[in-house]
N, C-alpha and C positions, 0 to 999 in steps of 0.2 A: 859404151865406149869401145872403139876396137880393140885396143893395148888388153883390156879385160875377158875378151873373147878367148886370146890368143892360147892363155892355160886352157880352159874349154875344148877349144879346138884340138887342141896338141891331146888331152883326155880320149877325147872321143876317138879322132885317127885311130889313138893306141891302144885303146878299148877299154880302158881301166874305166870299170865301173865304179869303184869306191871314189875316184878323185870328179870324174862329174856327179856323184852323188852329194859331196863336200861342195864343191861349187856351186851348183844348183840349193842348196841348202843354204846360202851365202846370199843368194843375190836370185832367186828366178826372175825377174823380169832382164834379164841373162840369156834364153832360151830364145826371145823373140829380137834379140837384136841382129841386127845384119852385118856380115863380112864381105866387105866391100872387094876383097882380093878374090882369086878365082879358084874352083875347086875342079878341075878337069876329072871326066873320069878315066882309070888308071888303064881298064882293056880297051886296045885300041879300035875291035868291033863295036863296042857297047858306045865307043864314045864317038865313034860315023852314025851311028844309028841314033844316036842323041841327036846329034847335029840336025836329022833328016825332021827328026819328030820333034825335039826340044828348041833347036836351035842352039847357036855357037856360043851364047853367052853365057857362061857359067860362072857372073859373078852375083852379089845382093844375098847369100845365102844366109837363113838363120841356123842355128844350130842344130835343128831338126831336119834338116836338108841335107846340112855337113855329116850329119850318122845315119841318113839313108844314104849317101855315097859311099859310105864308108865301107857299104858291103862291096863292092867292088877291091875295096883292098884284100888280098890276098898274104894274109901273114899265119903261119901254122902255130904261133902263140897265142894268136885270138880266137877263138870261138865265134862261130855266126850265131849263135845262142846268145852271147855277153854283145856281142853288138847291138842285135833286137831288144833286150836291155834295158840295153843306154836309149835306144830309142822311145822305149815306152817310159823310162823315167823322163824324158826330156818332156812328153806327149802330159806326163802325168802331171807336171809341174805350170802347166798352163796357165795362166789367171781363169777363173770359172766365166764362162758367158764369152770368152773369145771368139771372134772369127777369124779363123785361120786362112781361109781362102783370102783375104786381103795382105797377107802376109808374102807378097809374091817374089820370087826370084828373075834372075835371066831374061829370058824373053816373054815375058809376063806369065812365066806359068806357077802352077800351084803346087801346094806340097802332095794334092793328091796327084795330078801328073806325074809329080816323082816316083812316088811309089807306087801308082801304075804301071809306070816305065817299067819298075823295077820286078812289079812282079808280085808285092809285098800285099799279098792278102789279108794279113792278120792286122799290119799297119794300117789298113784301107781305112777298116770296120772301126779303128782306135779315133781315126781320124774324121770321119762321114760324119761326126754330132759336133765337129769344132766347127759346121758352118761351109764345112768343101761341098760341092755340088759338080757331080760328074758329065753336066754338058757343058760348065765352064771353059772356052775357049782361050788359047796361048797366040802367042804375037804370031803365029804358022795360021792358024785356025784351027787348031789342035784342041778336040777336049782329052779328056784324061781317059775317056772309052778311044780313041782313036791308037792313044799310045800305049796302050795297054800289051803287056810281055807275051800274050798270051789269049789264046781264044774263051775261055775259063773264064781271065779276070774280065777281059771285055765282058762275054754277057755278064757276068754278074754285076758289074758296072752299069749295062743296059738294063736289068731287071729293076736296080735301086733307083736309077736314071725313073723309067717309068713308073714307078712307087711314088717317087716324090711330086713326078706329073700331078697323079692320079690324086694327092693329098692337096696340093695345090691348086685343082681343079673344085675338090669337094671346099676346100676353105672358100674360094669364089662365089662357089653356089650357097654356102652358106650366108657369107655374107651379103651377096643380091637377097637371097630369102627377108634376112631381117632388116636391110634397106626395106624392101618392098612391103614387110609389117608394118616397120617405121611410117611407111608414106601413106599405108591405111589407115595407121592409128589417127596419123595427122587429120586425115580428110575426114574420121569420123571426129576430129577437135573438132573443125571447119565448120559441121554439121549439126553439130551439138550446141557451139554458138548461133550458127543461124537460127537452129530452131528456138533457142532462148532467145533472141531477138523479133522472133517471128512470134515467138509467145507475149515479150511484152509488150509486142506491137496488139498484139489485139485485146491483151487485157485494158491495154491504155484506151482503144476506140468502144471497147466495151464499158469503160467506165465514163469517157464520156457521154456516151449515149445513153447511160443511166442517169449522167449530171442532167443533160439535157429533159429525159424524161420528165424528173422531178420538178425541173423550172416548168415545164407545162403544166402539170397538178398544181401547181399552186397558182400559175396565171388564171386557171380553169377556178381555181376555188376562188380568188378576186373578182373573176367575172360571176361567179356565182353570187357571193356577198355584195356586189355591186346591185343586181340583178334584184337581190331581193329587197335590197334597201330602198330601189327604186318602189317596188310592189309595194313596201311596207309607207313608202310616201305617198304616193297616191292614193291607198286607201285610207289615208289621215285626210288627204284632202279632199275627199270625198265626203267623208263624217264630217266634214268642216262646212258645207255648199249651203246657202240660203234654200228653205224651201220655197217655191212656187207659190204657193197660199198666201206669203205674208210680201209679195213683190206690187 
């Protein structure tokens, strides 16, 4: 709710770390809400050079956005130490497994943008495992290496930029590899059925060709027992025959 930001907000501006430490203790899902009102930033170089790279809209901000602006405030009671802080408690209080990079402000850009923008090395490194990715582009066509404070934070932006390439490239080839097992193992299924099929194919022609054999042995023995029954009649009718002498 925005009414609820508002302490938050007014916290952070002022730097007190104890009261968004209370807050944030209160309520974290606090940290990723949006403030729909706008948060300019306060040097008027910093905020043409925004404009150039960010673009003009500086509303949609969550409250991690609102304390990376906040280094732009210039107040000799705050410390830039107690600001970075608030910032890492805000970073700390995440829900675990977040993606931050959807979390966008202004002209669609990211929280890593911002603190590229800004310059904020140490925030980068807090931020690069919430899910930010430095070739993500902003409603300019800005990634967060383009707007980067500094020749430094660029390459090292470029370095991680081609890290994540290079890991995203080996997970692909990995997963072609074990597709590509996948579709061997298959084709040795394929082949292992056929061959079981091709086997009972021939045990089946092999068994009846033994059916068959045997009906022959035994036709073969009828016509045998046939054969000699005949033999064994004819020589009965033979011992039977009148002899010649008494005709």
């Amino acid at each position: 709710m925005e009414m609820s930001l508002e302490p938050l907000i007014k916290a952070i501006r002022e730097g007190k770390l104890s009261v968004v430490q209370k807050l944030i203790a209160i309520n974290k899902n606090i940290v990723l809400e949006k403030y729909s009102g706008a948060i300019p930033f306060e040097d008027e170089d910093t905020r043409n050079e925004a404009e150039e790279l960010l673009g003009n809209d500086m509303t949609g901000m969550n409250s991690i956005h609102i304390a990376l602006m906040s280094l732009d405030i210039e107040d000799e009671n705050v410390k830039v130490e107690t600001r970075k802080k608030i910032i890492e408690e805000l970073i700390q209080a995440l829900p675990h497994g977040v993606d931050l990079s959807t979390y966008k402000w202004g002209n669609n850009n990211t929280t890593l943008h911002l603190a590229s923008f800004l310059g904020e090395k140490n925030i980068i490194n807090k931020i690069l495992g919430k899910g930010e990715d430095p070739s993500q582009e902003n409603g300019l066509g800005k990634t967060p290496i383009d707007v980067a404070a500094d020749y430094e934070i660029s390459e090292y932006l470029t370095n991680i930029n081609n890290d994540m390439i290079e890991k995203r490239e080996e997970e692909l080839r990995r997963k072609e590899i074990f597709l590509d097992t996948l579709k061997k193992c298959e084709n040795v299924k394929i082949t292992l059925e056929q061959n079981k099929q091709e086997k009972e194919k021939l045990e089946n022609e092999s068994k009846a060709k033994l059916e068959n054999q045997e009906k022959g042995n035994d036709n073969d023995e009828n016509d045998d027992k046939i054969s000699n029954k005949m033999i064994d009649v004819k020589e009965e009718l033979s011992e039977k025959e009148i002899p010649k002498s008494y005709q």
